[in-house]
C-alpha positions as CSV (number, residue, x, y, z in Angstrom):
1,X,-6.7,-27.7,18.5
2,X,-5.4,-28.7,21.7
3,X,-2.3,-30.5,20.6
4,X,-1.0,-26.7,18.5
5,X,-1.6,-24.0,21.3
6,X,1.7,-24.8,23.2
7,X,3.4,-24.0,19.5
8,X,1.5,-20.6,19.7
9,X,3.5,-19.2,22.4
10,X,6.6,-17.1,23.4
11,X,8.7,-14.9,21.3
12,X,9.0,-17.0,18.4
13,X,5.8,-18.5,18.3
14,X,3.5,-18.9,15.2
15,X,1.0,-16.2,15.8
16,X,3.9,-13.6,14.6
17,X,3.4,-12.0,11.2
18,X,3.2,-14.3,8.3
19,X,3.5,-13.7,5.1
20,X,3.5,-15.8,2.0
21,X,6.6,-17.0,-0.2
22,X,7.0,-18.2,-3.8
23,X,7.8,-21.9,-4.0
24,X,11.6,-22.4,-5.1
25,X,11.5,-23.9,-8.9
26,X,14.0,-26.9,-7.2
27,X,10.8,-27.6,-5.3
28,X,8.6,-28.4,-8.3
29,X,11.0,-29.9,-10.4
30,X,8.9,-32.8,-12.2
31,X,5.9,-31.4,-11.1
32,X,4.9,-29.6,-14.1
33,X,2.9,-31.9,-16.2
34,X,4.4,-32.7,-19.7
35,X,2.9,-32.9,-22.7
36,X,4.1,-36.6,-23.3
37,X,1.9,-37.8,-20.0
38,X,-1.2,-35.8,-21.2
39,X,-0.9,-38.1,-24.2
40,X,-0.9,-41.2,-22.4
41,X,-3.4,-40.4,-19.8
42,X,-5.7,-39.5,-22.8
43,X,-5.2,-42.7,-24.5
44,X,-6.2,-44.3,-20.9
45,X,-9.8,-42.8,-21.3
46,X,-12.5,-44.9,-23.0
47,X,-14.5,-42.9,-25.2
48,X,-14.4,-39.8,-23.3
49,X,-17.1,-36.9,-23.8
50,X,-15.7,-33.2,-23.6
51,X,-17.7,-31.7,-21.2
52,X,-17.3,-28.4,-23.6
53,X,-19.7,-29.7,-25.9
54,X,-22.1,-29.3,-22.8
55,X,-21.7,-26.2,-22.0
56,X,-24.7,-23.7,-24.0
57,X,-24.2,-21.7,-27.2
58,X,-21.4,-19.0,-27.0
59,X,-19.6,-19.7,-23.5
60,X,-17.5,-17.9,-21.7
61,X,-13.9,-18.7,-22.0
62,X,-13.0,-16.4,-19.0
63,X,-13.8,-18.6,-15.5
64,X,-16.5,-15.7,-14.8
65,X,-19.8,-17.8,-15.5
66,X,-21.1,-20.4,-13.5
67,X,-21.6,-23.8,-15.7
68,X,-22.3,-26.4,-12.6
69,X,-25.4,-27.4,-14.0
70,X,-24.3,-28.0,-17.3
71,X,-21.0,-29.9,-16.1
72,X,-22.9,-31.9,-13.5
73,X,-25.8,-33.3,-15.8
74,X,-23.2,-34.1,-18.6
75,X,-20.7,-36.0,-15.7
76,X,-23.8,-38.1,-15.0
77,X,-24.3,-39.1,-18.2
78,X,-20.9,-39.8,-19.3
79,X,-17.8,-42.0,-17.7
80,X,-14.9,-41.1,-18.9
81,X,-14.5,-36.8,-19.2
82,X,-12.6,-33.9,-20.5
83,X,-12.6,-30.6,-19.0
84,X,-13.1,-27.6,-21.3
85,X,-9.4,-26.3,-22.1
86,X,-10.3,-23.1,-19.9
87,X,-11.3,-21.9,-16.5
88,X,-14.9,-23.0,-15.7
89,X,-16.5,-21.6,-13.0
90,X,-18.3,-23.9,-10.1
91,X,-20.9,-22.7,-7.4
92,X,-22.3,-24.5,-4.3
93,X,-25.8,-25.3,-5.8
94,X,-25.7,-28.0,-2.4
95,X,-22.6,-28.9,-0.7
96,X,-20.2,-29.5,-3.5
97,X,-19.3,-28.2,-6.6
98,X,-18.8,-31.4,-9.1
99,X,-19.2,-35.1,-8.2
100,X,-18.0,-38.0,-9.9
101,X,-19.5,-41.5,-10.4
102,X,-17.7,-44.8,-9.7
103,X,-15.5,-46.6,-12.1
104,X,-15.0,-43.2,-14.2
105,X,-12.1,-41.2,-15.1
106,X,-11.3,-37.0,-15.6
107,X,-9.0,-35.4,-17.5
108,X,-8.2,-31.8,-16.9
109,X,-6.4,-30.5,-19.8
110,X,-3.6,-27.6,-20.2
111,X,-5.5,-24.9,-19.2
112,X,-8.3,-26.4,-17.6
113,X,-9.1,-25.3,-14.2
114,X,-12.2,-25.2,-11.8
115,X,-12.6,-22.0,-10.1
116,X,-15.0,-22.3,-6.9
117,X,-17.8,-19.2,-7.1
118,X,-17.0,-16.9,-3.7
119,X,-20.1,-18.4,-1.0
120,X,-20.2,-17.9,3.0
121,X,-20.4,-21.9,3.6
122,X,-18.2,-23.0,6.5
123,X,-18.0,-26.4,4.6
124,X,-17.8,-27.8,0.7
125,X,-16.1,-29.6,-1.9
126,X,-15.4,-28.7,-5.4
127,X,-14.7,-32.0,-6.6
128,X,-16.8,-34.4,-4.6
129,X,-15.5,-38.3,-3.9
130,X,-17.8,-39.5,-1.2
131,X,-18.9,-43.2,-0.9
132,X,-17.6,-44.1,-4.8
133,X,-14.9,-46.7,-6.3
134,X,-12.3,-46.9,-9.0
135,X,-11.9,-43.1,-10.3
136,X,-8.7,-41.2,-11.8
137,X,-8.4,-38.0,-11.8
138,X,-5.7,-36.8,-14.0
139,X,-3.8,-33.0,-13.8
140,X,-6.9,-31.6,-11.8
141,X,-6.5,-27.7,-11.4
142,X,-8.4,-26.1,-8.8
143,X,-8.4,-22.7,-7.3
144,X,-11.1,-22.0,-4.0
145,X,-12.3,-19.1,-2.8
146,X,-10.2,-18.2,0.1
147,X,-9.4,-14.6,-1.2
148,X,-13.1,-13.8,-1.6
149,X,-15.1,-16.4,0.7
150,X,-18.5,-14.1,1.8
151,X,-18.3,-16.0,5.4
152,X,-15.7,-15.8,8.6
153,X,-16.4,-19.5,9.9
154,X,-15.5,-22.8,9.5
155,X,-12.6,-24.7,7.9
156,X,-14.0,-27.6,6.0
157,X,-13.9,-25.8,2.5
158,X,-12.2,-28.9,0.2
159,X,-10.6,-28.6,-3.1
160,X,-11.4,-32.7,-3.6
161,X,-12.6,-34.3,-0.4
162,X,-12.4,-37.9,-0.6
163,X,-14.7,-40.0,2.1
164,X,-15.5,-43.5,2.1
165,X,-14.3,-44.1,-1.5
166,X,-12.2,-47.0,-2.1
167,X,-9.7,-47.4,-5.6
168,X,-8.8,-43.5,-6.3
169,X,-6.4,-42.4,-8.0
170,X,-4.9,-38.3,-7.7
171,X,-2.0,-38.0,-10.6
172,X,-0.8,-34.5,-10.4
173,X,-3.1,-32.2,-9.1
174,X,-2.9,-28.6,-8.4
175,X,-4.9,-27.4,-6.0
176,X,-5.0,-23.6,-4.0
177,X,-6.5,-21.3,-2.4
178,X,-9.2,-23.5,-0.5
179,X,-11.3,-22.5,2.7
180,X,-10.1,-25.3,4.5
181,X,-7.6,-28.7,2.6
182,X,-6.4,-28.5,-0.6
183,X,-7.3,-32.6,-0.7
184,X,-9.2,-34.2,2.3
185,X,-9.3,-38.0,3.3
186,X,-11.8,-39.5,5.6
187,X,-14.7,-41.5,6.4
188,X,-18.4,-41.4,5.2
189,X,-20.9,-40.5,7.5
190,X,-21.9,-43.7,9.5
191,X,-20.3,-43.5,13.0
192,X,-20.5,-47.3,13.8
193,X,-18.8,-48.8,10.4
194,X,-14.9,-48.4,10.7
195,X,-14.7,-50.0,6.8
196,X,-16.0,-46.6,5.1
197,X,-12.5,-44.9,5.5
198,X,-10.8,-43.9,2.5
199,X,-9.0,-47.0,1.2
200,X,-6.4,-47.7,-1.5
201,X,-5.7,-44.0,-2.5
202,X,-2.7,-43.0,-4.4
203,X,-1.7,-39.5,-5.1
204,X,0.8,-38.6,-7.2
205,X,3.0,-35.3,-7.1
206,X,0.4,-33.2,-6.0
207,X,1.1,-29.4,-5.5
208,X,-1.3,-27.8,-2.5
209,X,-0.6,-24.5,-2.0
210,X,-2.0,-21.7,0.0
211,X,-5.4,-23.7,1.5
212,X,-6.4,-22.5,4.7
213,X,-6.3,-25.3,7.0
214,X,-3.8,-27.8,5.8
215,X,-2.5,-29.2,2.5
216,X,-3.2,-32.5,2.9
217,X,-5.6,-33.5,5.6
218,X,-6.1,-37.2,6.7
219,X,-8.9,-38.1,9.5
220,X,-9.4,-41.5,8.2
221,X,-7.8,-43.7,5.3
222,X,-6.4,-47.3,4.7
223,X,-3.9,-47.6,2.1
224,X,-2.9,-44.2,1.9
225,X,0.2,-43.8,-0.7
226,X,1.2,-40.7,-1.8
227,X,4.5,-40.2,-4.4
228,X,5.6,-36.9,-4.2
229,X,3.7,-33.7,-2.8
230,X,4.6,-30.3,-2.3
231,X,2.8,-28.4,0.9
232,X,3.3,-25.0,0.9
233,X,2.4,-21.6,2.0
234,X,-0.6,-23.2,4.4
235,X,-2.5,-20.7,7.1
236,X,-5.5,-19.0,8.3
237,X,-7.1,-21.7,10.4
238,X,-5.4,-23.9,12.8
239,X,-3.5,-26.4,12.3
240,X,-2.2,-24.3,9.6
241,X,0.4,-27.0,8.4
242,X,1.4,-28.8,5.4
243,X,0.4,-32.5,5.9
244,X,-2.1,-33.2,8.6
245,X,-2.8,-36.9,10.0
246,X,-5.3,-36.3,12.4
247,X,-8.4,-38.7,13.1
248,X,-11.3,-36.5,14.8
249,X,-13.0,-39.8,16.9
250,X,-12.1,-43.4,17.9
251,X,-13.8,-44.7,14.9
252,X,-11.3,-43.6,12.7
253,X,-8.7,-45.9,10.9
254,X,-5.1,-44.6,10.5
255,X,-3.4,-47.4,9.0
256,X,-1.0,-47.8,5.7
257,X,-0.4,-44.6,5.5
258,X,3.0,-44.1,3.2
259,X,3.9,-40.8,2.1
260,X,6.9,-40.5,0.0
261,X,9.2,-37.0,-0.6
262,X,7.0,-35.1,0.6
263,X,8.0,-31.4,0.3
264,X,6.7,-28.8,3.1
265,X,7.2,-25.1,2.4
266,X,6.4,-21.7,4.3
267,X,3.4,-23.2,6.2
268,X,2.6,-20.9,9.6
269,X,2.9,-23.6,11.6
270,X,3.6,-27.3,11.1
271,X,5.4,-29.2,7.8
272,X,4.3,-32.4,9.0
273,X,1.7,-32.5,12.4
274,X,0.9,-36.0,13.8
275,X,-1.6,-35.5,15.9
276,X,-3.7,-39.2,17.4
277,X,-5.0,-37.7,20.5
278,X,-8.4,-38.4,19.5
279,X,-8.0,-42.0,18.4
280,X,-7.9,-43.2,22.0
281,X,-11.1,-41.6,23.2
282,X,-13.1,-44.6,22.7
283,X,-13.3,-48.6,23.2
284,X,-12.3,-49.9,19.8
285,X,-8.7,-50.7,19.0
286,X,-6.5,-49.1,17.0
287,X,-3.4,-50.2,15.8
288,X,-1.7,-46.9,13.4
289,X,0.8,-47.7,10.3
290,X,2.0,-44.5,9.5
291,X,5.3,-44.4,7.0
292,X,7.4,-41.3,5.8
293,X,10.3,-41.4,3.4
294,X,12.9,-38.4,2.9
295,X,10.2,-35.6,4.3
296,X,12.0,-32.1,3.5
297,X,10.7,-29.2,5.4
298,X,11.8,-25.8,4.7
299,X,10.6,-22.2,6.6
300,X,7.7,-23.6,8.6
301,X,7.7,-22.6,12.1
302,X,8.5,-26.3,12.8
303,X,9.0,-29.0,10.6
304,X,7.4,-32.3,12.8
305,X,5.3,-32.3,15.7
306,X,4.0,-35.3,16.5
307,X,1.5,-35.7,19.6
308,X,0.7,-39.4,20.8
309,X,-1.1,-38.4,23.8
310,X,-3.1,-35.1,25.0
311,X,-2.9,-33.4,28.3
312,X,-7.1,-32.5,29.0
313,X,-9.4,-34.3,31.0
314,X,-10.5,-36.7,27.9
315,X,-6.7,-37.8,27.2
316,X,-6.4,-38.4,31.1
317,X,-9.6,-40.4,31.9
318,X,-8.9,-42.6,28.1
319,X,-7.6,-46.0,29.0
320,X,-7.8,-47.0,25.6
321,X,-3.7,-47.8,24.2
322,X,-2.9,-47.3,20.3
323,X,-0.8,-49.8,19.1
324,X,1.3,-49.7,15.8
325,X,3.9,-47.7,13.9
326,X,4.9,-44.7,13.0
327,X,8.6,-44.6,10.7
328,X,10.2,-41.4,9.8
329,X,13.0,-41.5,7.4
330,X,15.6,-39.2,7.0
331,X,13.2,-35.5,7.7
332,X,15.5,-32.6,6.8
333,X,14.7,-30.0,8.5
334,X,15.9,-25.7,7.1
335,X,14.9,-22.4,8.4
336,X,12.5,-23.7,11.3
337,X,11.0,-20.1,12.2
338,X,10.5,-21.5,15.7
339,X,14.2,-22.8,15.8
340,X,13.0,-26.1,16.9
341,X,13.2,-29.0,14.0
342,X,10.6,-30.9,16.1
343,X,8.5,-32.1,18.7
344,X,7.1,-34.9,20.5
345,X,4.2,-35.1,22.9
346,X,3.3,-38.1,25.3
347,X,1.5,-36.4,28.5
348,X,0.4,-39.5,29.4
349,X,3.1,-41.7,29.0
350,X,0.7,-44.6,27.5
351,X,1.7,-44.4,23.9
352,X,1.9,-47.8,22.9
353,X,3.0,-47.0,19.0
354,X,5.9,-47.7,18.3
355,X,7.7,-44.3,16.9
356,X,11.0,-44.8,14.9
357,X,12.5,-41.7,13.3
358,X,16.3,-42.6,11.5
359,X,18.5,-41.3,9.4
360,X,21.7,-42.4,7.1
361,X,24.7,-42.0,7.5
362,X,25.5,-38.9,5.4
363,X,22.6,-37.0,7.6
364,X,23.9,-37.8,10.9
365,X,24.3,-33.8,11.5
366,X,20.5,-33.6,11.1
367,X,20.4,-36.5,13.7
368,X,21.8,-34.8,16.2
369,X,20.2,-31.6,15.6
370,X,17.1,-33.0,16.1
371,X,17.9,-35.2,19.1
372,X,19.2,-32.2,20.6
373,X,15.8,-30.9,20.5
374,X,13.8,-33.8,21.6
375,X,15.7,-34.0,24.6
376,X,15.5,-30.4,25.2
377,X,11.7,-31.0,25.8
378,X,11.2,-31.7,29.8
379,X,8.4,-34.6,28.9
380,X,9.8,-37.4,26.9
381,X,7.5,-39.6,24.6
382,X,7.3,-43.7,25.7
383,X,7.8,-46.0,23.2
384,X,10.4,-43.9,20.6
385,X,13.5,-44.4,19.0
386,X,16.3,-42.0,17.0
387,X,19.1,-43.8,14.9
388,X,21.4,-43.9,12.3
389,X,21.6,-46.5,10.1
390,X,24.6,-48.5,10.1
């Protein structure tokens, strides 16, 4: 994590103590899901089988017995699913914990919840959407194993990890507690096919709290919307931060990403980290579409960093330019434990994207506040812009 370690120094840095906070109830007002929108999203399923009625005679109630046999031969039989109405425990029989099929639906209901069985992997997913289309998952509630995890490495443990998958749909999970992302985006294996990103996913007020790694990470998506999400109480492995867009190799697409209100709380280091360093290593063209509306960040050590270019012998020998966008609409900034509301890095002055972050009117102190800082930094970024709108 090249792009974090000059956040990880000096007095104020990140590496002080951290501990964790409750998330203000103004927060996750909304968030909750009611009983009206259970209704409808049951009436959305088509003949749906309760995956209760797969489980064996006399089952435990409690979350303490592992059912990811049962679950997983009933989810391949069925398409549209219910969750039992009580914890149900999950194990990492192979990489994952559940997978779903294409062009079905899940329904978690009030107290339904997954809870991932303690293992030593550096890497899993407990609800597995790799290389599938058309699914809706409705309320999921998942808790991983980061309190208990039998291992010390790694930091690709997934509450749902989405790769490849094209069409899904995320309305109001709530997902904690995970080795590495609460909820994962990227690409499917194959190194030379850019069209296996994740495409066309929509989440909907999702509340991540307490993963290990990031909230939400992106590596790789097309048509990225997310409405609402709440990121909060994030660390143990770098980057540490709420939201994460940050594509791993050249083949990666990072376009029409749109992230709406999202909500960044307590995270040890970042609310929202930008970081395209490794998009350039490589011959293929990028061009990056990356949209945020009305971000809020509150007690992370900073609330945007945002690094276009790297400073290593890679970044300086790339003469590969990203092209594109990146629009940042009135970020509020509180409590930055590293005093700074942002950051951002060019130290190569090639970025090519063009990086517009603006403000209203009525938010013209933030504006300044956060121009002040920019400039504060002795490297400036090519290619960016701060305004008010008139």
């Amino acid at each position: 994590m090249i792009w974090i370690l000059e956040l990880c120094s000096g007095p104020e840095s990140v590496a002080q103590s951290f501990k964790t906070l409750p998330v203000p109830e103004k927060y996750l007002a909304g968030y909750e899901v009611t009983d009206q929108e259970r209704i409808a999203a049951r009436a959305a399923l088509t003949n749906p089988y309760d995956l209760t009625n797969a489980l064996p005679p006399g089952y435990d109630t409690t979350g303490n017995t592992d059912y990811t046999d049962y679950l997983r031969a009933a989810i391949e039989k069925h398409t549209d699913i219910i969750m039992p109405d009580f914890p149900v425990k999950v194990s990492m029989k192979s990489s994952y914990g559940i997978a779903m099929k294409s062009n079905t639906k899940m329904l978690f209901q009030k107290n339904s919840k997954l809870v991932m069985e303690p293992n030593a992997r550096s890497d899993y997913a407990i609800i597995l959407l790799w290389n599938r289309k058309n699914i809706t998952v409705y309320f999921a509630n998942i808790e991983g194993d980061r309190a208990h995890h039998k291992g010390k490495e790694g930091e690709r443990g997934m509450g749902i990890s989405i790769a490849g998958s094209d069409n899904i749909k995320l309305i109001k999970p709530k997902i904690s507690d995970c080795w590495g992302d609460g909820i994962y985006l990227g690409s499917y294996f194959t190194k030379t096919d850019t069209i296996n990103a994740a495409s066309n996913v929509y989440i909907e007020k999702a509340f991540l709290n307490k993963n290990r790694r990031a909230g939400l990470g992106v590596t790789s998506a097309k048509n990225l919307l997310v409405d609402g999400i709440v990121c909060s109480n994030t660390y143990g492995t770098d980057p540490q931060s709420g939201i994460v867009i940050e594509p791993g190799v050249n083949f990666h697409l990072i376009e029409n990403i749109i992230i709406n209100d999202p909500l960044t709380f307590n995270n040890k280091a970042i609310g929202i980290a930008i970081n395209l360093i490794k998009l350039r290593w490589g011959l293929l063209t990028r061009k990056v579409g990356i949209t945020i509306n009305n971000s809020v960040d509150d007690n992370s050590a900073r609330g945007l960093h945002v690094s276009l270019t790297g400073n290593n012998q890679q970044s300086r020998l790339a003469k590969n330019q990203l092209t594109g966008y990146i629009n940042i609409s009135n970020p509020a900034f509180h409590n930055q434990r590293y005093k700074k509301n942002l950051r951002i890095n060019d130290f190569q002055q090639s970025n090519g994207i063009d990086v517009h972050i603006f403000w209203d009117k009525k938010n013209n102190e933030v504006y300044r506040r956060s121009l002040s800082d920019y400039n504060e930094q002795s490297q400036k970024a090519k290619n960016i812009r701060f305004s008010i709108k008139k």
